[in-house]
N, CA, C and O atoms as a Maestro MAE file, in Angstrom:
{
 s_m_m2io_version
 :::
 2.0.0
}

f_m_ct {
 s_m_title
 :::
 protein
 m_atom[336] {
  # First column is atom index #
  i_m_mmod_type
  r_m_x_coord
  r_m_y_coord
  r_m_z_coord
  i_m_residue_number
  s_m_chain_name
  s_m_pdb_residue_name
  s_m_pdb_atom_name
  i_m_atomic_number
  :::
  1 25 14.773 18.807 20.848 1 A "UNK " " N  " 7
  2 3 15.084 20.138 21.268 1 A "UNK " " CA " 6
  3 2 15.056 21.066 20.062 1 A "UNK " " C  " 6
  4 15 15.483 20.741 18.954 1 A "UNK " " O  " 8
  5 25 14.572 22.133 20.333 2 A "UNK " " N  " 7
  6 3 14.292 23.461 19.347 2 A "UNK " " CA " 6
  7 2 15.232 24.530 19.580 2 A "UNK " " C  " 6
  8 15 15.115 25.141 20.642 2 A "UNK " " O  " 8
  9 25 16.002 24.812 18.901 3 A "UNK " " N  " 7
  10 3 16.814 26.197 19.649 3 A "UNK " " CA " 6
  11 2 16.917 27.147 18.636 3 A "UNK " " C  " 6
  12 15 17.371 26.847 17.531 3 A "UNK " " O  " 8
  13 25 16.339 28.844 19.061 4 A "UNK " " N  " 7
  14 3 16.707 29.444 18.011 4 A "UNK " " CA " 6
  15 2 17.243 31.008 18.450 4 A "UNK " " C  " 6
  16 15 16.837 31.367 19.556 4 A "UNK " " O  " 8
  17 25 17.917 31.765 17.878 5 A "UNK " " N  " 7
  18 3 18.298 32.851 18.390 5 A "UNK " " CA " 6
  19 2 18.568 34.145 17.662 5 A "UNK " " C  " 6
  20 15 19.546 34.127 16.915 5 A "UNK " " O  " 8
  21 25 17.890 35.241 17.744 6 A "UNK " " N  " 7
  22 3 18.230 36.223 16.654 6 A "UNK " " CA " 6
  23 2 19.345 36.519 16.626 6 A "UNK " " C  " 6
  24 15 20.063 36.483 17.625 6 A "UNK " " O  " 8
  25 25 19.847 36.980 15.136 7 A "UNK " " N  " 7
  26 3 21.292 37.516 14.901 7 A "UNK " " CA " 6
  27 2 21.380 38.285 14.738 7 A "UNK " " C  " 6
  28 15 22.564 38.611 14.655 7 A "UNK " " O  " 8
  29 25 20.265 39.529 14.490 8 A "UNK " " N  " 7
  30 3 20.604 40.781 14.025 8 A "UNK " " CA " 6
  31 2 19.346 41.299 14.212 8 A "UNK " " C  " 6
  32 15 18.204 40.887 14.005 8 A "UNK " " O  " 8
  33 25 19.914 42.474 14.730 9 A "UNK " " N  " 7
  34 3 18.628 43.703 15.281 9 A "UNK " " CA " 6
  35 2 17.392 43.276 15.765 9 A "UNK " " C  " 6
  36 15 17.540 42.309 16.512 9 A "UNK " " O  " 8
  37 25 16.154 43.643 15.623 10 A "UNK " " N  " 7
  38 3 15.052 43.435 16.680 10 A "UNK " " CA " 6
  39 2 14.092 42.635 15.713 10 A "UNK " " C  " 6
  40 15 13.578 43.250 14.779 10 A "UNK " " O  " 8
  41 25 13.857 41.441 15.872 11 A "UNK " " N  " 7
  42 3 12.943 40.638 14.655 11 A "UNK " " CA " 6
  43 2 11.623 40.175 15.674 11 A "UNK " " C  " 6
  44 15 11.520 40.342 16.889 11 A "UNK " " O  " 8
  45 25 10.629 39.511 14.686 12 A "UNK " " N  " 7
  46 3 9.759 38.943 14.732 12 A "UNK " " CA " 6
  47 2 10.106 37.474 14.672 12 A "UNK " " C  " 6
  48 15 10.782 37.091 13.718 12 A "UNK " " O  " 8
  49 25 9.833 36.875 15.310 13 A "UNK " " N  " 7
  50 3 10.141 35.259 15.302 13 A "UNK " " CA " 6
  51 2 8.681 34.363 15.911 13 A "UNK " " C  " 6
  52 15 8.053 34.483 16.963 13 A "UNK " " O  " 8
  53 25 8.465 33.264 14.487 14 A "UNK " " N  " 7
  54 3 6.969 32.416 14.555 14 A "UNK " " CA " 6
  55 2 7.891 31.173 14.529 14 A "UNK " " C  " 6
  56 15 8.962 31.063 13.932 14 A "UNK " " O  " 8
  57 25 7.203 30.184 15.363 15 A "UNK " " N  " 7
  58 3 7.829 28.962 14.992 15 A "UNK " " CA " 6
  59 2 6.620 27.825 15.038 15 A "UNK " " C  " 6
  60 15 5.959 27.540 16.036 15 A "UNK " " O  " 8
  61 25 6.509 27.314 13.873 16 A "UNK " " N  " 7
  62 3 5.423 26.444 12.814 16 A "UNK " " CA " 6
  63 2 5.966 24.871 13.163 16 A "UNK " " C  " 6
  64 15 7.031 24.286 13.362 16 A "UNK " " O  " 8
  65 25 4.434 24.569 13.097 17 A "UNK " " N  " 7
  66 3 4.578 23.118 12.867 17 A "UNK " " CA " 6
  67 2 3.494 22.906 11.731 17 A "UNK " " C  " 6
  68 15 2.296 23.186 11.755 17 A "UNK " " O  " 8
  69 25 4.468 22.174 10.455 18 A "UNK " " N  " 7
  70 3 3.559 21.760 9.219 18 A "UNK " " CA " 6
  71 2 3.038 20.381 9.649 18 A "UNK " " C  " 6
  72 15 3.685 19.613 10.362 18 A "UNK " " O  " 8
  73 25 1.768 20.119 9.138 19 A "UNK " " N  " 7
  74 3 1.424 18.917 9.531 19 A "UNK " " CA " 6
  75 2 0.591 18.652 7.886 19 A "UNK " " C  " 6
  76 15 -0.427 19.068 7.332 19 A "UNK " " O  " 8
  77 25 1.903 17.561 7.508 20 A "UNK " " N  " 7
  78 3 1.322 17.389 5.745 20 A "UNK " " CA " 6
  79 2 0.006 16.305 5.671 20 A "UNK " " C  " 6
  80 15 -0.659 16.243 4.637 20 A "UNK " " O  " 8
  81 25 -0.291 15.516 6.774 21 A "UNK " " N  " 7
  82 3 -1.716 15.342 6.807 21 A "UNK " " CA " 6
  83 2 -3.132 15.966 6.556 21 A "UNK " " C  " 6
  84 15 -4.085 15.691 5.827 21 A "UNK " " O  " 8
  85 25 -2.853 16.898 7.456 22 A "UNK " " N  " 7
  86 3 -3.878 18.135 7.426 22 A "UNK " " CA " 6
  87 2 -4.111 19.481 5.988 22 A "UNK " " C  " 6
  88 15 -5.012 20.160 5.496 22 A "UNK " " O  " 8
  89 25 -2.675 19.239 5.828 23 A "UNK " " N  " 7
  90 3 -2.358 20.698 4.771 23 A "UNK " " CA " 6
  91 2 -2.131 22.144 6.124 23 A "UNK " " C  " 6
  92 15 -1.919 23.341 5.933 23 A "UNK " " O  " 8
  93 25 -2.208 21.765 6.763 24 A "UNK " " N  " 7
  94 3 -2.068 23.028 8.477 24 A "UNK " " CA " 6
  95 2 -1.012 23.269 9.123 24 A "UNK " " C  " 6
  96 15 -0.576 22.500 9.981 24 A "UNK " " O  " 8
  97 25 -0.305 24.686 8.700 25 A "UNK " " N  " 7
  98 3 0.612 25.060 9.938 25 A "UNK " " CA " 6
  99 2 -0.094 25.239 11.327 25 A "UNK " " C  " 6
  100 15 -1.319 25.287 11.446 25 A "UNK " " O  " 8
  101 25 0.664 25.319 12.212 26 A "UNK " " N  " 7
  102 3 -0.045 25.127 13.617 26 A "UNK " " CA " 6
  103 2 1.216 26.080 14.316 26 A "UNK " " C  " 6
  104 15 2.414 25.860 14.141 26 A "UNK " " O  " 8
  105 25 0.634 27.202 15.157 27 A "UNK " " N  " 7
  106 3 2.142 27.672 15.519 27 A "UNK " " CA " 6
  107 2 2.095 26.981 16.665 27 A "UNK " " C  " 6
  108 15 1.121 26.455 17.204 27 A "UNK " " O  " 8
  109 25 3.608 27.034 17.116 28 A "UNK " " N  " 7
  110 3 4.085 26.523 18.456 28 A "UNK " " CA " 6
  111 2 4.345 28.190 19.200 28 A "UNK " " C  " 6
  112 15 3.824 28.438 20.288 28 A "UNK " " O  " 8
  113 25 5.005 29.004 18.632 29 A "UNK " " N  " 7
  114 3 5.163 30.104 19.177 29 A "UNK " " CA " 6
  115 2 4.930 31.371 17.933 29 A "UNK " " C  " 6
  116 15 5.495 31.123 16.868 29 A "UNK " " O  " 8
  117 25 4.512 32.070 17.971 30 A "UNK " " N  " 7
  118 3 4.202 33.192 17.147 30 A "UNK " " CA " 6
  119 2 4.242 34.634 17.883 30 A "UNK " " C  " 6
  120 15 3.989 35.109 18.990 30 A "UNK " " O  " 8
  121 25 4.663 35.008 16.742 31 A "UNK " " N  " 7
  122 3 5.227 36.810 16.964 31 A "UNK " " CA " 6
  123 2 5.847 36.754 17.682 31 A "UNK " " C  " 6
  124 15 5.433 37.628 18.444 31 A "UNK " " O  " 8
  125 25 6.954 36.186 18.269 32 A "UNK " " N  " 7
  126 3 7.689 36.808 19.441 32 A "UNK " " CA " 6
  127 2 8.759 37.760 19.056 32 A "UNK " " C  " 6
  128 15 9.617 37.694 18.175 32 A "UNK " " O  " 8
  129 25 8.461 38.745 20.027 33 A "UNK " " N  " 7
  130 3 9.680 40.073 19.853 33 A "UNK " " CA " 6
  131 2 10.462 39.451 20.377 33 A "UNK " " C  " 6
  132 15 10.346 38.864 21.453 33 A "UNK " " O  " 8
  133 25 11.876 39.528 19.284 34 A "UNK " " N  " 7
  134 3 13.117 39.164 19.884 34 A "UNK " " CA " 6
  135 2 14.032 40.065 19.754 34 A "UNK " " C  " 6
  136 15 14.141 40.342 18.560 34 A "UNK " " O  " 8
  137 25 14.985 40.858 20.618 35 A "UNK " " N  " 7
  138 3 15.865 41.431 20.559 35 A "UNK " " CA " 6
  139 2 17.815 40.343 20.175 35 A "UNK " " C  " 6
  140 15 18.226 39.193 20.331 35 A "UNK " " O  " 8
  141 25 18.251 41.383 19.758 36 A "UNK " " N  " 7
  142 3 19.901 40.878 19.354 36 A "UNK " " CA " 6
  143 2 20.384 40.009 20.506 36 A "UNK " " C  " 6
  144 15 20.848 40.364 21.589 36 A "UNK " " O  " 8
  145 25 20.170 38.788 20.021 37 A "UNK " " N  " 7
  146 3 21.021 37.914 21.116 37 A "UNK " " CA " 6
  147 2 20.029 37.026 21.817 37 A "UNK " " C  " 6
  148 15 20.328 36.014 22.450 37 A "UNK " " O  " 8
  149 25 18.889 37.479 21.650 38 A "UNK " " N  " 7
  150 3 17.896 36.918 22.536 38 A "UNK " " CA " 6
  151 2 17.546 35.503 22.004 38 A "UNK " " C  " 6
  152 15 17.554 35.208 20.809 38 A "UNK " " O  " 8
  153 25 17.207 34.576 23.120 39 A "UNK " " N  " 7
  154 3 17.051 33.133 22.631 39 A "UNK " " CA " 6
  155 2 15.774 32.465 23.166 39 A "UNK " " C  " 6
  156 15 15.135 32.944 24.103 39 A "UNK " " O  " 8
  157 25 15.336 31.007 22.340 40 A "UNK " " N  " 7
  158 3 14.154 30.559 22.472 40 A "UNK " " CA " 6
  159 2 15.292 29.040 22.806 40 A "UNK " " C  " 6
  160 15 16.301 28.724 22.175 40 A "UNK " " O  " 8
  161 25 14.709 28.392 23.917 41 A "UNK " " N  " 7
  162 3 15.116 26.863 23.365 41 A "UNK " " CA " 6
  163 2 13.811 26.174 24.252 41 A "UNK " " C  " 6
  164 15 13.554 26.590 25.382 41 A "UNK " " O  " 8
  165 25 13.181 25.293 23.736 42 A "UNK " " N  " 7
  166 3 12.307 24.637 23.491 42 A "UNK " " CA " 6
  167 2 12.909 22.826 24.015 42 A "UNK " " C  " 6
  168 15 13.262 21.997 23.175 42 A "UNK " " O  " 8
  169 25 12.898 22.618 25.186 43 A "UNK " " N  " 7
  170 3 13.519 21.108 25.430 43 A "UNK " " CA " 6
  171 2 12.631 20.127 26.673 43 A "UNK " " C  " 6
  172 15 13.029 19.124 27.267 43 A "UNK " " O  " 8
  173 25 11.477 20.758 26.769 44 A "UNK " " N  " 7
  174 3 11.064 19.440 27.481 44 A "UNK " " CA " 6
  175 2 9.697 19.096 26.669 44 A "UNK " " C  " 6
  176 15 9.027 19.916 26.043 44 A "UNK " " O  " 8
  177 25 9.464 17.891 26.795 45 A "UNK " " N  " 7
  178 3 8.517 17.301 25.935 45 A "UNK " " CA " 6
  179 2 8.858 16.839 24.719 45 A "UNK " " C  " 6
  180 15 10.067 16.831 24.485 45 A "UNK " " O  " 8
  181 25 7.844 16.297 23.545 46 A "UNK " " N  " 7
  182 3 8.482 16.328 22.150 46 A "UNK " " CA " 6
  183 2 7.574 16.135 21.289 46 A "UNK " " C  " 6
  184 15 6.405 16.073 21.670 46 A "UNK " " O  " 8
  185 25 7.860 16.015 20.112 47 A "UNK " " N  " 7
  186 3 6.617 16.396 19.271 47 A "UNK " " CA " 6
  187 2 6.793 14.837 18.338 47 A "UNK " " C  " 6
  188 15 7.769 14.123 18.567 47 A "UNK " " O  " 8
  189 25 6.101 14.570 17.647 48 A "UNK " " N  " 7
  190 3 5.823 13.572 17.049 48 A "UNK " " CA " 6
  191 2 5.961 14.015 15.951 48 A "UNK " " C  " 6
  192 15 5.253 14.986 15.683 48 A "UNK " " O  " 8
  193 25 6.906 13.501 14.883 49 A "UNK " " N  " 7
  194 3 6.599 14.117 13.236 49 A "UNK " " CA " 6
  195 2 6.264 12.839 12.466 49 A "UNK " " C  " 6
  196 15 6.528 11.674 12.761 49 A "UNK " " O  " 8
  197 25 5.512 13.419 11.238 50 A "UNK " " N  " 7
  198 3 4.895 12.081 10.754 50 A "UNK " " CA " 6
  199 2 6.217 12.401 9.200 50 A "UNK " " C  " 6
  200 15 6.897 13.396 8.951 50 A "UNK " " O  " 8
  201 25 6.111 11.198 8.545 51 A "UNK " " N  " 7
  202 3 6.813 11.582 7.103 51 A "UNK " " CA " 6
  203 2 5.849 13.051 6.842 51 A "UNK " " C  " 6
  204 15 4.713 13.404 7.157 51 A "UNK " " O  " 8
  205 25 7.130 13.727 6.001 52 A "UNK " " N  " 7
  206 3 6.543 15.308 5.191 52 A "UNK " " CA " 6
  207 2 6.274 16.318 6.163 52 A "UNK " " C  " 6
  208 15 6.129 17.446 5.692 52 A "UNK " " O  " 8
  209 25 6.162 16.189 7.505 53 A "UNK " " N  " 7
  210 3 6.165 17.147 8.563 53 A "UNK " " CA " 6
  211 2 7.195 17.866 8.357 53 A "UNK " " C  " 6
  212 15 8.152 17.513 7.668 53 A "UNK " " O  " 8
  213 25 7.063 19.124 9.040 54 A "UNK " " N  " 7
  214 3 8.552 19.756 9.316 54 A "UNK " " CA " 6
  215 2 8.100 21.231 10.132 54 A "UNK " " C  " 6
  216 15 6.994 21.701 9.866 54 A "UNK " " O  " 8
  217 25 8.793 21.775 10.902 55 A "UNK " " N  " 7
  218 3 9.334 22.760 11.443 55 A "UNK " " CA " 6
  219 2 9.623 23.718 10.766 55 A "UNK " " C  " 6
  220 15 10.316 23.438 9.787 55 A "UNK " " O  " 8
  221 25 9.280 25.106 10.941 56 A "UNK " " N  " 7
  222 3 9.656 26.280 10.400 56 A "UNK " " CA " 6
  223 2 9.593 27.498 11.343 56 A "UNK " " C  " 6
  224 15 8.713 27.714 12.176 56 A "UNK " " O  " 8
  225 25 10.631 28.227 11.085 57 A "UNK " " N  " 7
  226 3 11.072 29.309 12.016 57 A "UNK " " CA " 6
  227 2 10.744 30.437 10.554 57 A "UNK " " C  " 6
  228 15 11.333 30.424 9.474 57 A "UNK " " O  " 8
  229 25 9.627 31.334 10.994 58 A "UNK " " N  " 7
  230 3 8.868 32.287 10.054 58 A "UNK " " CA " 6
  231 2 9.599 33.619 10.522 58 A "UNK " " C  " 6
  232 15 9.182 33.895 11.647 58 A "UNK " " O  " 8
  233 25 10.243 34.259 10.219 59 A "UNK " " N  " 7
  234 3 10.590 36.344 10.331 59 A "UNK " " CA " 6
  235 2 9.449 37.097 9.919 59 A "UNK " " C  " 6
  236 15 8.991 37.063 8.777 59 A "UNK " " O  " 8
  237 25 8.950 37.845 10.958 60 A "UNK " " N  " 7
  238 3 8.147 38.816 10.619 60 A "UNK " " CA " 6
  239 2 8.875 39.752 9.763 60 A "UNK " " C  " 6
  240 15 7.974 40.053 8.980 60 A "UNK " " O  " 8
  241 25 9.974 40.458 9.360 61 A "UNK " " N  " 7
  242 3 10.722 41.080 8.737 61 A "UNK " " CA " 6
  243 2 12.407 40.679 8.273 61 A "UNK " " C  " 6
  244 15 12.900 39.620 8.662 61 A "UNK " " O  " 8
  245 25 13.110 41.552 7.499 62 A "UNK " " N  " 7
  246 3 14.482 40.959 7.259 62 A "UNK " " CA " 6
  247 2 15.189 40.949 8.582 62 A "UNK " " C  " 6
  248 15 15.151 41.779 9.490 62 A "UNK " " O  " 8
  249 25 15.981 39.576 8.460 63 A "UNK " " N  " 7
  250 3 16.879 39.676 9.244 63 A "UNK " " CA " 6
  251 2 17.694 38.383 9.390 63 A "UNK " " C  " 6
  252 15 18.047 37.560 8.545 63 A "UNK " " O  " 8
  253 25 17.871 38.447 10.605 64 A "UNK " " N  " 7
  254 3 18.983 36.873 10.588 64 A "UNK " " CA " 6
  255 2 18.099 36.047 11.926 64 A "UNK " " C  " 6
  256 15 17.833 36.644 12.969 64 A "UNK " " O  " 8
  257 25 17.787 34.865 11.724 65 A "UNK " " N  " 7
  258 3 18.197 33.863 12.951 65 A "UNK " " CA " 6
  259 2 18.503 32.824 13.574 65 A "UNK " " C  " 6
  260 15 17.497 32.133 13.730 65 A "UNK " " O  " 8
  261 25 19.606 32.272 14.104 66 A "UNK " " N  " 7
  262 3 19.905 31.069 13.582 66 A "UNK " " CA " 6
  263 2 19.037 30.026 14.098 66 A "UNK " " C  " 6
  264 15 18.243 30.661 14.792 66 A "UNK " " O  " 8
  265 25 18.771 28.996 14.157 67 A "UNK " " N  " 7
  266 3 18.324 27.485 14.624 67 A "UNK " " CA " 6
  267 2 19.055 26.339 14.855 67 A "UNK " " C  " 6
  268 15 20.200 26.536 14.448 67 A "UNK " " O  " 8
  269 25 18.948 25.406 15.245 68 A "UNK " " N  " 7
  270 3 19.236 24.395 15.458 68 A "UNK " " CA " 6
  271 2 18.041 23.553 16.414 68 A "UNK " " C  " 6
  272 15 17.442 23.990 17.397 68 A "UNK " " O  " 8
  273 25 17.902 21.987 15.664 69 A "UNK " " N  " 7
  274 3 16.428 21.149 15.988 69 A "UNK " " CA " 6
  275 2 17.320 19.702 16.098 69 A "UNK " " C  " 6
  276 15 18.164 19.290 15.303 69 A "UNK " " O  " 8
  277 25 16.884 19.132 17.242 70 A "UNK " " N  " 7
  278 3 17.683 17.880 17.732 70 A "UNK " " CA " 6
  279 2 16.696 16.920 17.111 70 A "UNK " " C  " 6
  280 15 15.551 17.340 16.944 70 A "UNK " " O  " 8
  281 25 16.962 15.808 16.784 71 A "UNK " " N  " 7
  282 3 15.513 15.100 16.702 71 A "UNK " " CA " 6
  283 2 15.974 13.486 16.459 71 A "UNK " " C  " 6
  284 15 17.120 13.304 16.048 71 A "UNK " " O  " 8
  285 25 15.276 12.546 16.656 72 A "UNK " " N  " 7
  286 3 15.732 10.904 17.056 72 A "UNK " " CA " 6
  287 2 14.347 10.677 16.317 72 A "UNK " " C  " 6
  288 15 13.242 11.218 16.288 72 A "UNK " " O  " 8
  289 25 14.954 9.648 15.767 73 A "UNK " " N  " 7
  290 3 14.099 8.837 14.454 73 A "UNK " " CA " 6
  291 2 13.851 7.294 14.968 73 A "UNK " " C  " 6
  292 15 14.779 6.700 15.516 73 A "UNK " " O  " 8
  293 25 12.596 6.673 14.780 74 A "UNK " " N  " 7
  294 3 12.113 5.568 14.962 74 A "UNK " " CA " 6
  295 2 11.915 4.864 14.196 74 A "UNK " " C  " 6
  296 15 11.449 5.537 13.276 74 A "UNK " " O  " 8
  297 25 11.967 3.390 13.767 75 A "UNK " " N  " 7
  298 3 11.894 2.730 12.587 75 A "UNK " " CA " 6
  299 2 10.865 1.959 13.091 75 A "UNK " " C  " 6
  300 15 11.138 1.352 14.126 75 A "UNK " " O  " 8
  301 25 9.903 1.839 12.696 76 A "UNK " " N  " 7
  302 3 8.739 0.342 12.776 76 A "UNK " " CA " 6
  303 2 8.539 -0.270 11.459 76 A "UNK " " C  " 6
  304 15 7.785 0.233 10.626 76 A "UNK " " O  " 8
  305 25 9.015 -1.046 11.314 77 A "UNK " " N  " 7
  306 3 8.704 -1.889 10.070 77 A "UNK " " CA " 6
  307 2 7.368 -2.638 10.238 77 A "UNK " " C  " 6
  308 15 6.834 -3.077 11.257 77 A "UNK " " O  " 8
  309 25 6.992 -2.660 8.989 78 A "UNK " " N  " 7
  310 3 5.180 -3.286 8.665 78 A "UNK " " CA " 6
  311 2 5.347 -4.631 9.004 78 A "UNK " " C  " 6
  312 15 6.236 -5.364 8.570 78 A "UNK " " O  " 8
  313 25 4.427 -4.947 9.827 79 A "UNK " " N  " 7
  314 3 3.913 -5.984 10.275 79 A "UNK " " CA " 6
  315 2 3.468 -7.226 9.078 79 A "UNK " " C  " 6
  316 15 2.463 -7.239 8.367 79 A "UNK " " O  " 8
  317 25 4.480 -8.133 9.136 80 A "UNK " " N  " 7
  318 3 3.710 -8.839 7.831 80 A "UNK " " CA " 6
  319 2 3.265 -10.587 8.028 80 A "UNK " " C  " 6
  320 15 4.110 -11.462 8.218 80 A "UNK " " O  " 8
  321 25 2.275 -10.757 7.965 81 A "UNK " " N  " 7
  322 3 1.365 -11.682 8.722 81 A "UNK " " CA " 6
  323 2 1.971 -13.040 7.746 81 A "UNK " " C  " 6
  324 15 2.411 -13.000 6.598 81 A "UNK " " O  " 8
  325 25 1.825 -14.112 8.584 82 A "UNK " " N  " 7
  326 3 2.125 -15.290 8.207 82 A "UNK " " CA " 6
  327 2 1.105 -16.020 7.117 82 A "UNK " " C  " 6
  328 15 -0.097 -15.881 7.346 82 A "UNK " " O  " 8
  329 25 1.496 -16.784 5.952 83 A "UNK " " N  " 7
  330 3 0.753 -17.165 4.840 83 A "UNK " " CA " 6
  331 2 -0.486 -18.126 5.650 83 A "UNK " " C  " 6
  332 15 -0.272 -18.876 6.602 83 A "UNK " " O  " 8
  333 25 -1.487 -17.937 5.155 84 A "UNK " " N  " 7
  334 3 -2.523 -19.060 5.707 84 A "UNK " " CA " 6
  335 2 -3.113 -19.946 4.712 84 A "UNK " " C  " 6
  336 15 -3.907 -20.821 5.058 84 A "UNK " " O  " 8
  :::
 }
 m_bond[335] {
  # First column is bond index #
  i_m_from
  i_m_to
  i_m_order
  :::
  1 1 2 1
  2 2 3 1
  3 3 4 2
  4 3 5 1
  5 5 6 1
  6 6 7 1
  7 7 8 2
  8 7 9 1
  9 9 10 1
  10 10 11 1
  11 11 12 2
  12 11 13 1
  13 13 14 1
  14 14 15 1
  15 15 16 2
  16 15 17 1
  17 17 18 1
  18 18 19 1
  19 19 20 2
  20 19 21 1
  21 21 22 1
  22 22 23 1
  23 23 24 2
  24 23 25 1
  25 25 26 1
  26 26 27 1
  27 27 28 2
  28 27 29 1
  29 29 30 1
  30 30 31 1
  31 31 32 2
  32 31 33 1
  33 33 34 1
  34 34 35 1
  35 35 36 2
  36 35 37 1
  37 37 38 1
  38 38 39 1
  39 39 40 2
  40 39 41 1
  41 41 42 1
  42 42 43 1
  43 43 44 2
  44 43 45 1
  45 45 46 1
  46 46 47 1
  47 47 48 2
  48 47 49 1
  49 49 50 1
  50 50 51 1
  51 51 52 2
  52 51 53 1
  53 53 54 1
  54 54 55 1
  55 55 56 2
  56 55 57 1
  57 57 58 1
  58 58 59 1
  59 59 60 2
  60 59 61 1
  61 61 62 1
  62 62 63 1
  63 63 64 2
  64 63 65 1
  65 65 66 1
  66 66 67 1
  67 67 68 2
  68 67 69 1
  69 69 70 1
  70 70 71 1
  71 71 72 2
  72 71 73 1
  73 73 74 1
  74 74 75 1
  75 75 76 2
  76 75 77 1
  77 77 78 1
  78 78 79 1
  79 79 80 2
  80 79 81 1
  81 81 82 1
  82 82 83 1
  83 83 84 2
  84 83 85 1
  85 85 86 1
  86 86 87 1
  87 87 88 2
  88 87 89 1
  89 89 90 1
  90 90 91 1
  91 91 92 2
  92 91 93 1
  93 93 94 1
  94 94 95 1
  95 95 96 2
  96 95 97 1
  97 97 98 1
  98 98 99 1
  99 99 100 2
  100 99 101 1
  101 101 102 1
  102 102 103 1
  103 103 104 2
  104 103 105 1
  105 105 106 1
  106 106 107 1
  107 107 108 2
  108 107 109 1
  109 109 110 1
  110 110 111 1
  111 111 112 2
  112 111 113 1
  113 113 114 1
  114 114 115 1
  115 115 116 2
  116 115 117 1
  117 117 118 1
  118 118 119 1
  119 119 120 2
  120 119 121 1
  121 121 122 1
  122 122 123 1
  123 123 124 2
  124 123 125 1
  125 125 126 1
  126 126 127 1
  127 127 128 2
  128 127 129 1
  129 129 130 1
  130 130 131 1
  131 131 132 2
  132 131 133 1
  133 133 134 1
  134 134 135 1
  135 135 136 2
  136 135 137 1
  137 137 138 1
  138 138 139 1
  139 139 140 2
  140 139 141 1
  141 141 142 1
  142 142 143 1
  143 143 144 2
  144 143 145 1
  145 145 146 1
  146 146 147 1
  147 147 148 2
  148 147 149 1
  149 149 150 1
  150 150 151 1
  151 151 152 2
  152 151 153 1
  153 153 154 1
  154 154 155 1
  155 155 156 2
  156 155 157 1
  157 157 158 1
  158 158 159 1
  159 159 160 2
  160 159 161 1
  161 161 162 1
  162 162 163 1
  163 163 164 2
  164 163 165 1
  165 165 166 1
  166 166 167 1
  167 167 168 2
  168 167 169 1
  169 169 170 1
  170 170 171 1
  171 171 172 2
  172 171 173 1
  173 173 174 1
  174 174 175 1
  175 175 176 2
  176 175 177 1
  177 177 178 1
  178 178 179 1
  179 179 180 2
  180 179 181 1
  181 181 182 1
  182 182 183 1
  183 183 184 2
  184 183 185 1
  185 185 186 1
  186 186 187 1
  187 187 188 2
  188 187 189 1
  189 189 190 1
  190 190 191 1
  191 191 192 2
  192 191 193 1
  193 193 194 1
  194 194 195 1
  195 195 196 2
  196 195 197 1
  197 197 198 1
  198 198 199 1
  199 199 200 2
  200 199 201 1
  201 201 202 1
  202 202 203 1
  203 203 204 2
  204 203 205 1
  205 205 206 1
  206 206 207 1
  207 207 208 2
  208 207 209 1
  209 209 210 1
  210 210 211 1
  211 211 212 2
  212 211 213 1
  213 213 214 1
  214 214 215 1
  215 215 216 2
  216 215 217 1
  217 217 218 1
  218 218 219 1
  219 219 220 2
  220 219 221 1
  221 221 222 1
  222 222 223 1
  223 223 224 2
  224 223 225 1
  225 225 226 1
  226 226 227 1
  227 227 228 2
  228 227 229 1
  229 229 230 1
  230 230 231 1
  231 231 232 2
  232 231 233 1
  233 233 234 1
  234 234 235 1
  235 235 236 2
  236 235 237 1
  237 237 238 1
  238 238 239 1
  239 239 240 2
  240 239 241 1
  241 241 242 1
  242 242 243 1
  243 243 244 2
  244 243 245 1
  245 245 246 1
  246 246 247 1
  247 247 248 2
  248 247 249 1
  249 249 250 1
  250 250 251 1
  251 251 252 2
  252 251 253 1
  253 253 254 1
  254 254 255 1
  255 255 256 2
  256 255 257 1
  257 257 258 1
  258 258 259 1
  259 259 260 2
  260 259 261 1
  261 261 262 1
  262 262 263 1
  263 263 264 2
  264 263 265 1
  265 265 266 1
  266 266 267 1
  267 267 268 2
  268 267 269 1
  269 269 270 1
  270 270 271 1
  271 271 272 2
  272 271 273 1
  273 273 274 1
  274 274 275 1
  275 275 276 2
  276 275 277 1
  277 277 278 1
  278 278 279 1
  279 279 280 2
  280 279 281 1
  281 281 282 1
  282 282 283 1
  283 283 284 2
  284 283 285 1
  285 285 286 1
  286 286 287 1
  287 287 288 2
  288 287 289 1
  289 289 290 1
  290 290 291 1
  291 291 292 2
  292 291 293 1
  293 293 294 1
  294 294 295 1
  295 295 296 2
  296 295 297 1
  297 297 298 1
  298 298 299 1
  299 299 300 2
  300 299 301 1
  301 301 302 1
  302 302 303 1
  303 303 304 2
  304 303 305 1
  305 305 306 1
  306 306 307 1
  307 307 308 2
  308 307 309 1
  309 309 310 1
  310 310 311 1
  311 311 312 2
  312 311 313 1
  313 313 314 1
  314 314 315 1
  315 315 316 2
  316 315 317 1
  317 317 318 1
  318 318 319 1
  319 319 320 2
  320 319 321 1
  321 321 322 1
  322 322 323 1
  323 323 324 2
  324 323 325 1
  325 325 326 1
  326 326 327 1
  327 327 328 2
  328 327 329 1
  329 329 330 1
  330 330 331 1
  331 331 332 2
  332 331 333 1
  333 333 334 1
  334 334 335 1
  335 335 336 2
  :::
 }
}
C-alpha cells in the first residue's frame, strides 16, 4: 500500500518508481493537482521491488506531503546444488 497526502496549500504530486536495473524512473502517477488535505492511497495490486529499487513521491513546488508505503519482504535463498 502507497498512501500519500498533501499538507499544505495546493501542490504538485509525482509518484516514481526507480528501477536500479534500468537506471529509469517510471511514474506511477504524475502531476497530480492536489489540494490541502487531499489524498492518494494506492492498495490493490503490488509492485515487485528488486534490491536498490525504491519509491519516490516528487513536489512540483515547495511544500509539505506526507507518505506512508506498506511493504512485505521475501527471502529466497540461493539454491545450492549437491557436490558431484
Amino acid at each position: 500500500m502507497v498512501f500519500f497526502t498533501n499538507a499544505n496549500g495546493n501542490n504538485t504530486v509525482s509518484l516514481k518508481w526507480y528501477r536500479k536495473q534500468t537506471d529509469i524512473s517510471y511514474y506511477i502517477i504524475g502531476g497530480k493537482n492536489m489540494s490541502l488535505g487531499e489524498f492518494v492511497q494506492l492498495s490493490d495490486g503490488y509492485i515487485v521491488l528488486e534490491p536498490e529499487d525504491r519509491l519516490e513521491i516528487v513536489l512540483g513546488s515547495s511544500g509539505l506531503v506526507d507518505a506512508l508505503c506498506t511493504a512485505e519482504e521475501y527471502y529466497t535463498p540461493n539454491m545450492v546444488r549437491p557436490q558431484q
